[in-house]
DSSP file (Angstrom, degrees, kcal/mol; ACC not computed):
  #  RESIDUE AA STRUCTURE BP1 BP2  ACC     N-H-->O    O-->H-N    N-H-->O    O-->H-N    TCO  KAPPA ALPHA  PHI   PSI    X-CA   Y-CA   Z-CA
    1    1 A X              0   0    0      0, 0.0     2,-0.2     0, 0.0    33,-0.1   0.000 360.0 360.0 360.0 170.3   -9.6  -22.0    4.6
    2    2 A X        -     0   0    0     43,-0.3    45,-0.0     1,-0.1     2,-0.0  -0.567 360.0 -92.7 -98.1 144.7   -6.3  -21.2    5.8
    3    3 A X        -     0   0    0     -2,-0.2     3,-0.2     1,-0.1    27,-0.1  -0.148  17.2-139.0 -37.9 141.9   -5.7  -17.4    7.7
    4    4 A X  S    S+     0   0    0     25,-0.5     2,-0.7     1,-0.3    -1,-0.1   0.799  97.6  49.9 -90.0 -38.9   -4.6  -14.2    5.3
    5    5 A X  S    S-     0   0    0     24,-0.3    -1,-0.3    53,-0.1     5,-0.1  -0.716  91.3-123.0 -99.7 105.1   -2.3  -13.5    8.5
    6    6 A X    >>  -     0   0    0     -2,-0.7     4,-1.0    -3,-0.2     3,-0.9  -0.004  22.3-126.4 -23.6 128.4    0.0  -15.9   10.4
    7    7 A X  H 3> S+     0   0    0      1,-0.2     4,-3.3     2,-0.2     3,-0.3   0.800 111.2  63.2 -62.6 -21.5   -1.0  -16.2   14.2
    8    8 A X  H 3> S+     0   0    0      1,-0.3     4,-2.0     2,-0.2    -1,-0.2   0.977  98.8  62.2 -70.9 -34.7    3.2  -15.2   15.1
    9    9 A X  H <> S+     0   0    0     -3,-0.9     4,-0.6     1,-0.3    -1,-0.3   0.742 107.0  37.6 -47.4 -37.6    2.2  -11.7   13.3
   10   10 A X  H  X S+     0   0    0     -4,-1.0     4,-3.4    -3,-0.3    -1,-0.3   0.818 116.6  53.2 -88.5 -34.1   -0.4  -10.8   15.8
   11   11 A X  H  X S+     0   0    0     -4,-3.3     4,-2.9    -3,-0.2    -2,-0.2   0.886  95.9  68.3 -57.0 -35.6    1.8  -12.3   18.8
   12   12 A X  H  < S+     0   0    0     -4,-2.0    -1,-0.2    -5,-0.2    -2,-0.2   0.854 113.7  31.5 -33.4 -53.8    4.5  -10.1   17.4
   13   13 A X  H  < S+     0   0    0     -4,-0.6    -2,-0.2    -5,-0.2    -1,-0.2   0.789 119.8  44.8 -57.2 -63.7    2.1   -7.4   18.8
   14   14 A X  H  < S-     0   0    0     -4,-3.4     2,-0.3     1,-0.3    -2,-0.2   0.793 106.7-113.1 -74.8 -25.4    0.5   -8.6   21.5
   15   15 A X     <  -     0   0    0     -4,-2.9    -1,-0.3    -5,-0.2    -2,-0.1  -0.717  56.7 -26.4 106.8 172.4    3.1  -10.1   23.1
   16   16 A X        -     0   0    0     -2,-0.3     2,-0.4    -3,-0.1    -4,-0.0  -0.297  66.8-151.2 -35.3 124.5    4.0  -14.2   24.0
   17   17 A X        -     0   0    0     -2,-0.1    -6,-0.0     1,-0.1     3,-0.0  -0.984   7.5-128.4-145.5 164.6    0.8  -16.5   24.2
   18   18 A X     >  -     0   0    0     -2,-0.4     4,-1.1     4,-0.0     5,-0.2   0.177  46.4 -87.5 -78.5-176.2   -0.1  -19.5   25.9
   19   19 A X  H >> S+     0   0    0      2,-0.2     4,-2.7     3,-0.1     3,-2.4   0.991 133.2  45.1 -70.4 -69.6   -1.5  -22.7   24.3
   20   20 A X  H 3> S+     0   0    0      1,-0.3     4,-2.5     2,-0.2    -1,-0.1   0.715 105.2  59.2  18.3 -85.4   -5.0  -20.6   24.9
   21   21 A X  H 3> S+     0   0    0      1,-0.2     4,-2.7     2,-0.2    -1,-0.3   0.723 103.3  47.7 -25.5 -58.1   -3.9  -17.8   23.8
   22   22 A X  H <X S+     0   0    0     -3,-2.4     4,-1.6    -4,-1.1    -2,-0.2   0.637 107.5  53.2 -82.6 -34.3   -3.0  -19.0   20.3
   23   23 A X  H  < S+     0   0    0     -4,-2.7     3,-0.4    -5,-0.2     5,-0.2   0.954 111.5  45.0 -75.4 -58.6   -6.2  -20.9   19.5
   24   24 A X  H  X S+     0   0    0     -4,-2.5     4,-0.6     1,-0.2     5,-0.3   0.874 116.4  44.7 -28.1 -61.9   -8.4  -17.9   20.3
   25   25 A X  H  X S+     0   0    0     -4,-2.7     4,-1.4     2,-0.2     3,-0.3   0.804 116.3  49.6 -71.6 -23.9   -6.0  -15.5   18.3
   26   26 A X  H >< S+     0   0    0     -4,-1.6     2,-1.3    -3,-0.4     3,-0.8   0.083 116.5  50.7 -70.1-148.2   -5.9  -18.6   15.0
   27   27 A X  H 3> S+     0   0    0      1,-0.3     4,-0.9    -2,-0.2    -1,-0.2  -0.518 112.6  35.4-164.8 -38.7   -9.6  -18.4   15.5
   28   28 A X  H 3X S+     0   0    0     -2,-1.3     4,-1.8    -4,-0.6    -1,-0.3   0.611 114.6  57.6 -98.5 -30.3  -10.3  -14.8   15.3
   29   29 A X  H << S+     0   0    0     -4,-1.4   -25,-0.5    -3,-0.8     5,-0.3   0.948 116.5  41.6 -64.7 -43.9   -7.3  -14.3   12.4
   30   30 A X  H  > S+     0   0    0      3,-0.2     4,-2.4     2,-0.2    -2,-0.2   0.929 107.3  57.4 -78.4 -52.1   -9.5  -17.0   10.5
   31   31 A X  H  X S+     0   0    0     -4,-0.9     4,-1.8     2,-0.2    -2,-0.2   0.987 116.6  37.6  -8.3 -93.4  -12.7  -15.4   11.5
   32   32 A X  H  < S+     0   0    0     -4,-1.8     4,-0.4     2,-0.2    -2,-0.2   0.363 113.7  52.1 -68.4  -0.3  -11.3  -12.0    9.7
   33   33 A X  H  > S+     0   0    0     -5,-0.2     4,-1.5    -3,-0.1    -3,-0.2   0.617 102.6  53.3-116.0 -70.9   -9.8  -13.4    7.1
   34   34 A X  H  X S+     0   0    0     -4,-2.4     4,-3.2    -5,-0.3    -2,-0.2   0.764 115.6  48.9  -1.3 -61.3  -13.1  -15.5    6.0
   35   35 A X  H  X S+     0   0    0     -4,-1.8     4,-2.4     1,-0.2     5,-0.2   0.985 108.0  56.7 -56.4 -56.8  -15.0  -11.3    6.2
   36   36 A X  H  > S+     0   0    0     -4,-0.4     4,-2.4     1,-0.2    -1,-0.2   0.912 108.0  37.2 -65.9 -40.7  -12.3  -10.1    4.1
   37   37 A X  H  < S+     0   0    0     -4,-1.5    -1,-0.2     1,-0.2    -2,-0.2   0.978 118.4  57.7 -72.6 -27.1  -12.6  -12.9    0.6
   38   38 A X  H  < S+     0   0    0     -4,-3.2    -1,-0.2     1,-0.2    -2,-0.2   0.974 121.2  28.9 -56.6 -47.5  -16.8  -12.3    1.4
   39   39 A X  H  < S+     0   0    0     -4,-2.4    -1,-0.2    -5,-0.2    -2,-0.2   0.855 139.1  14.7 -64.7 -41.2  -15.8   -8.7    0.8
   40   40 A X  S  < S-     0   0    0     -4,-2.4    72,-0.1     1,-0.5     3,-0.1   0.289 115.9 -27.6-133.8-145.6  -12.8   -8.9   -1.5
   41   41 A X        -     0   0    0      1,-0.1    -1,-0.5    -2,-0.1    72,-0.0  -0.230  37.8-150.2 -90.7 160.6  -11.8  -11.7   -3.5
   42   42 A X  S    S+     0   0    0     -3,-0.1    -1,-0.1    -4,-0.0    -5,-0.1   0.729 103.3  66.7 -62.1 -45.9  -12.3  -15.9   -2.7
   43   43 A X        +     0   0    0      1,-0.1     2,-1.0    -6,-0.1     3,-0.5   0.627  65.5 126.6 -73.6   1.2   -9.3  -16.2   -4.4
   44   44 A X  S    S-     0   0    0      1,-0.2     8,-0.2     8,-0.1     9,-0.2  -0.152  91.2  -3.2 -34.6  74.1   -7.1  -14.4   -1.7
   45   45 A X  S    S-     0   0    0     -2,-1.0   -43,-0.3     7,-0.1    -1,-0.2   0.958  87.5-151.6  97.9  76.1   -4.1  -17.2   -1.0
   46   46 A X    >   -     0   0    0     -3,-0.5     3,-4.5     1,-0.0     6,-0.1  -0.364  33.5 -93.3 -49.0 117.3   -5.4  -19.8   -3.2
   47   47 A X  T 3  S+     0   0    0      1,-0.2    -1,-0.0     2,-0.1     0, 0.0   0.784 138.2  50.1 -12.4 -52.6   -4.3  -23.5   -1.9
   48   48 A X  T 3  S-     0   0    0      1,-0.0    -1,-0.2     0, 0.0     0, 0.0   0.494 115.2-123.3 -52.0 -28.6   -1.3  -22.9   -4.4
   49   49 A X  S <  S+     0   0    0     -3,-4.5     3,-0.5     2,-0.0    -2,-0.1   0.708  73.3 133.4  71.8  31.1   -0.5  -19.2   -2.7
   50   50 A X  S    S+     0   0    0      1,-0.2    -6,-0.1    -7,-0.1    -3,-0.1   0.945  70.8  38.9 -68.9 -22.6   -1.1  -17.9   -6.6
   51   51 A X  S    S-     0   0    0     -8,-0.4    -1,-0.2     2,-0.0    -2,-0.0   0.116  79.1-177.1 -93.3  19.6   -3.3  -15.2   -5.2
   52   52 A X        -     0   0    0     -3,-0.5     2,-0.2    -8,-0.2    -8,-0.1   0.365  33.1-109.1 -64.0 158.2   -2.0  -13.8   -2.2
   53   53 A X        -     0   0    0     -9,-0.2     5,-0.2     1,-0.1    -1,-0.2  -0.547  42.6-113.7 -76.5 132.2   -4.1  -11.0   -0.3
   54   54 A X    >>  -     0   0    0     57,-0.3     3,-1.6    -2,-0.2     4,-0.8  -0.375  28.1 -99.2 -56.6 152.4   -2.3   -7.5   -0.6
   55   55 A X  H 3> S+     0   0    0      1,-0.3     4,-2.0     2,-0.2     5,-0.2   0.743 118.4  61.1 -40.3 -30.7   -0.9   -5.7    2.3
   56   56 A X  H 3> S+     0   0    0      1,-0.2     4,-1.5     2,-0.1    -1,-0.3   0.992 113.5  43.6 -60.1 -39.3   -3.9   -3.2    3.0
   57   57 A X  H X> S+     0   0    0     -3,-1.6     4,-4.1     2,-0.3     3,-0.8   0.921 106.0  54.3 -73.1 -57.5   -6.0   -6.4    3.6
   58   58 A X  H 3X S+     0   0    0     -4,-0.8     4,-1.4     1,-0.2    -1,-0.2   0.882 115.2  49.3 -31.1 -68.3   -3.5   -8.5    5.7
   59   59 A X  H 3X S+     0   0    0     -4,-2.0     4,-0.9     1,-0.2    -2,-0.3   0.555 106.7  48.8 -30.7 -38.1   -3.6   -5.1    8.0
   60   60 A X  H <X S+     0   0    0     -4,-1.5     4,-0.6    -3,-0.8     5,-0.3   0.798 113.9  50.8 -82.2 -50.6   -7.0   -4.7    8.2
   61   61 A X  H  X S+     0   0    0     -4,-4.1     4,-0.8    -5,-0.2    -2,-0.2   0.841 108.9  47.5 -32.3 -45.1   -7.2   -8.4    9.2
   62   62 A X  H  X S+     0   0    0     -4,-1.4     4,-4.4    -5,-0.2     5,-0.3   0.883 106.8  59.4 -66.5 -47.4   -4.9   -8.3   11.6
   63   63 A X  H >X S+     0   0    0     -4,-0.9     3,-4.9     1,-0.3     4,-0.6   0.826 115.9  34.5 -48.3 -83.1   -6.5   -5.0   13.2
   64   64 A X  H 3X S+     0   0    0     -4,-0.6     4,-1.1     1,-0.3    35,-0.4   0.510 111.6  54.7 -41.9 -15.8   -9.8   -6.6   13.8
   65   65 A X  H 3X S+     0   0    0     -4,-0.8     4,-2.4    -5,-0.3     3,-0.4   0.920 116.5  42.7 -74.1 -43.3   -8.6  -10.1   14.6
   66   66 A X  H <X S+     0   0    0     -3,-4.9     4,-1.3    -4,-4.4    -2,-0.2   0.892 117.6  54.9 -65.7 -47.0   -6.2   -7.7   17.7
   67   67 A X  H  X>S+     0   0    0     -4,-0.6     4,-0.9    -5,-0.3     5,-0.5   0.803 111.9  38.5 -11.0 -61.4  -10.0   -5.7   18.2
   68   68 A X  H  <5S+     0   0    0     -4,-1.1    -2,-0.2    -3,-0.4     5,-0.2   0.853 122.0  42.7-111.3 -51.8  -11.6   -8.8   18.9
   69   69 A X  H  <5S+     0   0    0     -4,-2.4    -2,-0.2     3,-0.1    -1,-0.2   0.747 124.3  33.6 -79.6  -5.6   -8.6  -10.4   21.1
   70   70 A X  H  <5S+     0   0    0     -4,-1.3     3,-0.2    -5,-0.1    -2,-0.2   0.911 115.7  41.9 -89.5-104.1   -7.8   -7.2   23.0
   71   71 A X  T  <5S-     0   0    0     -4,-0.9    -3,-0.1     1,-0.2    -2,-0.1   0.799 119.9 -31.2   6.0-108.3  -10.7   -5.3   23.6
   72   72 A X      < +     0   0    0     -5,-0.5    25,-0.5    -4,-0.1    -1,-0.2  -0.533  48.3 167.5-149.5  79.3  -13.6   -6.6   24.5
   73   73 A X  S    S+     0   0    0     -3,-0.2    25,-0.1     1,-0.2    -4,-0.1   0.823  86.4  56.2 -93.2 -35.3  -14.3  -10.2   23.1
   74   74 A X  S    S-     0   0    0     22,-0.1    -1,-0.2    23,-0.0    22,-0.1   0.860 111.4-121.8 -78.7 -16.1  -17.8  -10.5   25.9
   75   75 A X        -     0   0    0      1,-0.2     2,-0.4    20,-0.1    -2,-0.1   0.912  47.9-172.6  87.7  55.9  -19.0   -7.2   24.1
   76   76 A X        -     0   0    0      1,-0.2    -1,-0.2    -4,-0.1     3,-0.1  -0.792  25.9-175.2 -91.0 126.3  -18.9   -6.0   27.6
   77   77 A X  S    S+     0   0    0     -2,-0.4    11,-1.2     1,-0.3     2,-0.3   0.888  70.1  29.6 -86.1 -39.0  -20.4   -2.3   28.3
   78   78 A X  E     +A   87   0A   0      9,-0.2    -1,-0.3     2,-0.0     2,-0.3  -0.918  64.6 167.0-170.4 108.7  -19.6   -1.6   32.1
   79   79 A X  E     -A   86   0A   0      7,-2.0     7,-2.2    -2,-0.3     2,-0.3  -0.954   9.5-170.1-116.8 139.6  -16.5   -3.1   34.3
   80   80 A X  E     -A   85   0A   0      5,-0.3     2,-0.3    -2,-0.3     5,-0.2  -0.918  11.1-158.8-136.4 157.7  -15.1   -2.3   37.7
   81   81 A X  E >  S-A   84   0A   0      3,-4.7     3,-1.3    -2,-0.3     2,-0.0  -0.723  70.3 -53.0-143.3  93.7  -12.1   -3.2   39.4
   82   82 A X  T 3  S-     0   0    0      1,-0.3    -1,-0.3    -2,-0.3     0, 0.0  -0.518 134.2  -6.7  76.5-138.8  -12.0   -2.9   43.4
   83   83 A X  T 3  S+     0   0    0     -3,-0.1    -1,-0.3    -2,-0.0     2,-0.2   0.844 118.7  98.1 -54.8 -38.2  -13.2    1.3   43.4
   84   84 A X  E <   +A   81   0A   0     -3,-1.3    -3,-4.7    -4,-0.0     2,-0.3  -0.457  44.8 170.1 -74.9 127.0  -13.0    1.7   39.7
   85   85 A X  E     +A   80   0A   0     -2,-0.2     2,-0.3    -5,-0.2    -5,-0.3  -0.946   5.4 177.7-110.0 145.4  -15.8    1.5   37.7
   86   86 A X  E     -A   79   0A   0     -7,-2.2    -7,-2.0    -2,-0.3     2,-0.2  -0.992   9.0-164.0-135.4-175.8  -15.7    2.4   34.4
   87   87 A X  E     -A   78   0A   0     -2,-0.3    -9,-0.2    -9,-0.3     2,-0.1  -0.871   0.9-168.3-136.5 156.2  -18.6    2.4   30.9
   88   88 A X        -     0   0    0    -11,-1.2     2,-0.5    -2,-0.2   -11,-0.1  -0.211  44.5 -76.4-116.4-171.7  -18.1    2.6   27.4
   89   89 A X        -     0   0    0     -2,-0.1   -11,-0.0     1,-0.1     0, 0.0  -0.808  60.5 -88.8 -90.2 158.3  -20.9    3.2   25.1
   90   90 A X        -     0   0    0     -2,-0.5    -1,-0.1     1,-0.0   -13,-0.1   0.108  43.7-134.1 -57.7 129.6  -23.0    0.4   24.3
   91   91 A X        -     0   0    0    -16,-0.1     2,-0.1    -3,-0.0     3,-0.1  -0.289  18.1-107.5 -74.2-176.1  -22.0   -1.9   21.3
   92   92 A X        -     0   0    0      1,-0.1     3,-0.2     4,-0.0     4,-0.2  -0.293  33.3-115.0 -80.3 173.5  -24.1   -3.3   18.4
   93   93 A X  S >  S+     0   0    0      1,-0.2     3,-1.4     2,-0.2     2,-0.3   0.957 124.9  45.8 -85.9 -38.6  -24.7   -6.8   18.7
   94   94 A X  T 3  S+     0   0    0      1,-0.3    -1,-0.2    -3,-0.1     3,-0.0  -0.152  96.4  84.9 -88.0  43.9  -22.5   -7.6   15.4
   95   95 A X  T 3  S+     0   0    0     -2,-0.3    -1,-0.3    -3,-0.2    -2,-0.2   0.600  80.4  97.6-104.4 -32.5  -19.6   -4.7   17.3
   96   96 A X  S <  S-     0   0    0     -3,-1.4   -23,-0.1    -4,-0.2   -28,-0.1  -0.298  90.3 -26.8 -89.6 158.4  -18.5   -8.0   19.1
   97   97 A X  S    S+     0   0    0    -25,-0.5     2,-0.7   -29,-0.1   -25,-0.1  -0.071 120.8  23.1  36.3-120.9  -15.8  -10.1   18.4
   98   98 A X  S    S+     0   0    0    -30,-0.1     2,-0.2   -31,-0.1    -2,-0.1  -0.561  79.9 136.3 -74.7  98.9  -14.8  -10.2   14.9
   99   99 A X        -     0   0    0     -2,-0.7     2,-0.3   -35,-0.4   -32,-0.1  -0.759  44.4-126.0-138.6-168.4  -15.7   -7.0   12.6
  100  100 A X        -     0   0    0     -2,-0.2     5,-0.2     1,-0.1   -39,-0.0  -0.975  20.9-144.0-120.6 108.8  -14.8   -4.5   10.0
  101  101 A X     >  -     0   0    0     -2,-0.3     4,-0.6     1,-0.2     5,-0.2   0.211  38.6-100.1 -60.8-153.0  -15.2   -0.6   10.5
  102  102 A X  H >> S+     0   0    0      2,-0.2     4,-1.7     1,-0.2     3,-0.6   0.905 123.3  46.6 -81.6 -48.6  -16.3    1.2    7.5
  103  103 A X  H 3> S+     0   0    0      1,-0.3     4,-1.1     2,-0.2    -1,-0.2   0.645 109.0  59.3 -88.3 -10.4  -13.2    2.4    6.4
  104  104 A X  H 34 S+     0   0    0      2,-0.2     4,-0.4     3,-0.1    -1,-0.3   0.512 104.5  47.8 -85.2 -31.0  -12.0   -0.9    7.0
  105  105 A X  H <X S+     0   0    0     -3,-0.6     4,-2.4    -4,-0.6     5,-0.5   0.674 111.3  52.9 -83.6 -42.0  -14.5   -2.5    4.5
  106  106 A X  H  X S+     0   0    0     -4,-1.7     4,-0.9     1,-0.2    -2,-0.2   0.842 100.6  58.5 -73.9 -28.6  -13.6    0.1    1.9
  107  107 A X  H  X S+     0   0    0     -4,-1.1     4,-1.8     2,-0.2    -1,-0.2   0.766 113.8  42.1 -27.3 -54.8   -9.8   -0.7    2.3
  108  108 A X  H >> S+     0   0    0     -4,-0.4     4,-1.5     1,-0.2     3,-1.4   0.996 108.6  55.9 -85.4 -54.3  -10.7   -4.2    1.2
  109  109 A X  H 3X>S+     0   0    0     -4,-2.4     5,-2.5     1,-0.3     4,-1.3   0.911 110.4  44.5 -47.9 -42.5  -13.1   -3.5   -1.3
  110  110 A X  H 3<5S+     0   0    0     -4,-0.9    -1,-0.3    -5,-0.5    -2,-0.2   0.971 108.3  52.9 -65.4 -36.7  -10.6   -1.4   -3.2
  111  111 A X  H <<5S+     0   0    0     -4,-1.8   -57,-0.3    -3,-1.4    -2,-0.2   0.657 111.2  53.2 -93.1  13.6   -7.8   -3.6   -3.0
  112  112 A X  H  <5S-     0   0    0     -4,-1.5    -1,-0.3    -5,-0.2    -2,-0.2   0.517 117.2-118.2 -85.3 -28.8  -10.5   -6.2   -4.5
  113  113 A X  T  <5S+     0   0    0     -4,-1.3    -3,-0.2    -5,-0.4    -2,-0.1   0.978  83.0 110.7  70.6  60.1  -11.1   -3.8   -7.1
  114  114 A X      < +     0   0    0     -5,-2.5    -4,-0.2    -8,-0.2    -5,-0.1  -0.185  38.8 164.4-159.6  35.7  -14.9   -3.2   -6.2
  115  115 A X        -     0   0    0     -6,-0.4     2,-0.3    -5,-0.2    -9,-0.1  -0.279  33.0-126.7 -73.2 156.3  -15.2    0.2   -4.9
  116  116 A X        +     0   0    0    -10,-0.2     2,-0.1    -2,-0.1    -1,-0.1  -0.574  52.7  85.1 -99.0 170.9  -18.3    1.9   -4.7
  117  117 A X  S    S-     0   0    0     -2,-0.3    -2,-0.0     2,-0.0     0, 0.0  -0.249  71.9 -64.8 119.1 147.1  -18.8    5.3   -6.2
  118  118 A X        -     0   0    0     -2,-0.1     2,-0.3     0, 0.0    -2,-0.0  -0.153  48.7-175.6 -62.7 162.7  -19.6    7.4   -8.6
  119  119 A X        -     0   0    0      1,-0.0     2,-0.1     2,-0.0    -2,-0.0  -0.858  22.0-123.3-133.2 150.9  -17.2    7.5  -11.6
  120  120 A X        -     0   0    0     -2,-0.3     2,-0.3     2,-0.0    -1,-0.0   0.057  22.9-148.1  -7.4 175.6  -16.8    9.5  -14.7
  121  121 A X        -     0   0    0     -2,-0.1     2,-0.6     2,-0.1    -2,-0.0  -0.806   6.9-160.5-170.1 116.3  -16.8    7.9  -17.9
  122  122 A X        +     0   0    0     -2,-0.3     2,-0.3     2,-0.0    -2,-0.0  -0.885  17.1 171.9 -89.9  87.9  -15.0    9.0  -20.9
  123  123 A X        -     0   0    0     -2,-0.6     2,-0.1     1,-0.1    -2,-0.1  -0.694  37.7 -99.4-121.4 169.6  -16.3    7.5  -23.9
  124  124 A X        -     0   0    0     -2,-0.3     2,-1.0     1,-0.1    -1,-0.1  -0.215  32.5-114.0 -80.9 144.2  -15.0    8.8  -27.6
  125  125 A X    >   -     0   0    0      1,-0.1     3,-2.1    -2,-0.1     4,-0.3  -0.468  18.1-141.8 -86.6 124.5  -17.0   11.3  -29.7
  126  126 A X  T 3  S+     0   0    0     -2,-1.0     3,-0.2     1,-0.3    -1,-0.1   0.735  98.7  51.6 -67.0 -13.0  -18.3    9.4  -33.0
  127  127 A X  T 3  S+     0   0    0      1,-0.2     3,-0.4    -3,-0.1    -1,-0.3   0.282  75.6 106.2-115.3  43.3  -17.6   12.7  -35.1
  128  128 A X  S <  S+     0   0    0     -3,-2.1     2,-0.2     1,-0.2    -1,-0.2   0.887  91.2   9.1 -81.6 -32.5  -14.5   13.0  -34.0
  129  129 A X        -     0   0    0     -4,-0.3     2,-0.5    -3,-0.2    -1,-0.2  -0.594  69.7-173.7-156.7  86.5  -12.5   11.9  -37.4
  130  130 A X        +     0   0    0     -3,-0.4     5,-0.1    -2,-0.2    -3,-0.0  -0.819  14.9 172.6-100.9 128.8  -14.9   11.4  -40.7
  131  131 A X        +     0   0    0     -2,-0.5     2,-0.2     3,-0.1    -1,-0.2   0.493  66.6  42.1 -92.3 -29.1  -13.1   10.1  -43.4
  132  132 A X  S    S-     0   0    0      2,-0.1     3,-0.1     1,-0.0    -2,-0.0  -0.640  89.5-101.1-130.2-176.1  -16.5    9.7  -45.6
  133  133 A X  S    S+     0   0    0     -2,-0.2    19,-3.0     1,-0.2     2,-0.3   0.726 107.7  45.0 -72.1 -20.2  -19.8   11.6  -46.3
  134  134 A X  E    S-B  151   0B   0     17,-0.2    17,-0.3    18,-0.1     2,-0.2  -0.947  71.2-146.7-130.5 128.2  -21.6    9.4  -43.8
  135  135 A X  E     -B  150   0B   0     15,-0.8    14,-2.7    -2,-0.3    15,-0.9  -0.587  25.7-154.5 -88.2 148.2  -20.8    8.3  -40.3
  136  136 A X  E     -B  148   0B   0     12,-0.2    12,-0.2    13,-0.2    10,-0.1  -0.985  14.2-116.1-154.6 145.6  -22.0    4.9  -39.3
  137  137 A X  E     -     0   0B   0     10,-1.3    10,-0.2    -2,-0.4     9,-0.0   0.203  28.1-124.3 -69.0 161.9  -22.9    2.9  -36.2
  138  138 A X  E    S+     0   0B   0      8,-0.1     2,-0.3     2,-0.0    -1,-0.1   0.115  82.2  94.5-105.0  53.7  -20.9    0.2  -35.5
  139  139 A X  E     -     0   0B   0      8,-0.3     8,-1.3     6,-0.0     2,-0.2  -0.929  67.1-134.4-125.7 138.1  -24.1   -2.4  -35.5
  140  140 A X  E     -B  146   0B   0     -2,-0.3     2,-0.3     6,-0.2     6,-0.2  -0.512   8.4-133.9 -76.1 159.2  -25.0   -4.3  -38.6
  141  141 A X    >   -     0   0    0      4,-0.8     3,-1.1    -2,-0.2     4,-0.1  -0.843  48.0 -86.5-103.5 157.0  -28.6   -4.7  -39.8
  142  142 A X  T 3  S+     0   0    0     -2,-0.3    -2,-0.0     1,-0.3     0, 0.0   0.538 127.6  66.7 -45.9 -17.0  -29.5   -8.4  -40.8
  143  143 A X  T 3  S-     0   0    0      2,-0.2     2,-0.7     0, 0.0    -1,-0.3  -0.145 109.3-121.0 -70.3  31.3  -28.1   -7.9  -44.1
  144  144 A X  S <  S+     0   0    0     -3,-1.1     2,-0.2     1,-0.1    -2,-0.1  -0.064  76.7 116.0  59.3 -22.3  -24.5   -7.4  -42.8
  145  145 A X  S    S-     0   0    0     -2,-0.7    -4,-0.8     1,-0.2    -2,-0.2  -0.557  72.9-101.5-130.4 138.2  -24.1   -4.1  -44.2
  146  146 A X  E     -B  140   0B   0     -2,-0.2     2,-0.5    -6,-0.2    -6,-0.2   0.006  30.7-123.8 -69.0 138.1  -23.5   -0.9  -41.6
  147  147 A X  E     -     0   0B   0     -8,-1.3   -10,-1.3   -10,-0.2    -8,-0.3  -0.713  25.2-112.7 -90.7 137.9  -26.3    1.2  -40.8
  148  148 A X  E     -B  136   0B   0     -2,-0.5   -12,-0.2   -12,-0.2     3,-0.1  -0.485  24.7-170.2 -80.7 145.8  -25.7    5.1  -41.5
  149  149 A X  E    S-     0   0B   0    -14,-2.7     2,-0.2     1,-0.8   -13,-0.2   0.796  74.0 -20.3-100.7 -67.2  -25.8    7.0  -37.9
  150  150 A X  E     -B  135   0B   0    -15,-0.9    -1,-0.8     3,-0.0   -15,-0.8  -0.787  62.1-120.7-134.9 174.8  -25.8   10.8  -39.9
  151  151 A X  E     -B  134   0B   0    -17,-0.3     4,-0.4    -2,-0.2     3,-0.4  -0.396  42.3-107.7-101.8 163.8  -25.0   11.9  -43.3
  152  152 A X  S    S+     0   0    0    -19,-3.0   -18,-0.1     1,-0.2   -19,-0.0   0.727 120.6  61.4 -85.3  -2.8  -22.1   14.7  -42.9
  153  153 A X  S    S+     0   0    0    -20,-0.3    -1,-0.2     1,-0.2   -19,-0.1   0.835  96.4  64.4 -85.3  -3.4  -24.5   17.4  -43.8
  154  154 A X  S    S+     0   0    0     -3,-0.4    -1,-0.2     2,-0.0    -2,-0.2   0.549  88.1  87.3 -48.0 -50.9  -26.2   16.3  -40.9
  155  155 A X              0   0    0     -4,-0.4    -4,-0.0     1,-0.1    -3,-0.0  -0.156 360.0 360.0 -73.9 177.5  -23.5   17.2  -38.2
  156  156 A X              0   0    0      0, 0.0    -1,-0.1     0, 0.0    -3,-0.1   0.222 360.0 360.0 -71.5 360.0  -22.9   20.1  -36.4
């Protein structure tokens, strides 16, 4: 499948790339856009473009695909140059290359319309407006005919 971000959008950033350059960053953009539809929708920019991904997603693509080309892409703890050394802390294995933080997963998942969390739930009170003597469920019994929930002397 085709990238949620165009490679010139991360070049914008980074700078001017090489032939190199530009496969690695298509590579990692494709990468991160693949994690985002498992997360968030398939249909995100649909052969057709009817679906295109919304901006929070594109962004969050972009970060990690810039993460991944930036960073640390060997998942490197420890480096020196001439007297300087310096260490990071130690990655996970799936911290390399192409990921999603947390808040970065939750981003997509909302603008997928699949967040997790508890919710509230409003649902309508059944004595709220009796018209008759008996309130009644809104389920048939095998004879078609509505089964009485309470009689009104019944309520509260």
């Amino acid at each position: 499948m085709t990238s949620l971000v165009p490679v010139a959008d991360l070049a914008r950033e980074l700078g001017d790339f090489d032939e190199s350059d530009t496969a690695r960053a298509a590579g990692f953009l494709e990468e991160a856009s693949e994690l985002a539809r498992e997360l968030g929708r398939l249909a995100w920019t649909a052969p057709d473009g009817a679906y295109p991904a919304p901006v929070r997603v594109r962004l969050v693509v972009k970060a990690a695909a810039r993460r991944a080309f930036v960073e640390d892409p060997e998942g490197s703890s420890r480096e020196g140059l001439g007297d300087w050394n310096g260490s990071r802390p130690d990655t996970e294995l799936d911290e390399t290359g192409v990921f999603f933080t947390p808040a970065e997963e939750a981003r997509i998942r909302i603008a997928a319309g699949r967040a997790a969390g508890a919710y509230s739930v409003r649902t309508p009170s059944p004595y709220g407006a009796l018209t008759s003597d008996t309130l009644y469920a809104p389920v048939s019994n095998p004879s078609g005919r509505p089964i009485p929930l309470l009689a009104a002397e019944e309520l509260p």
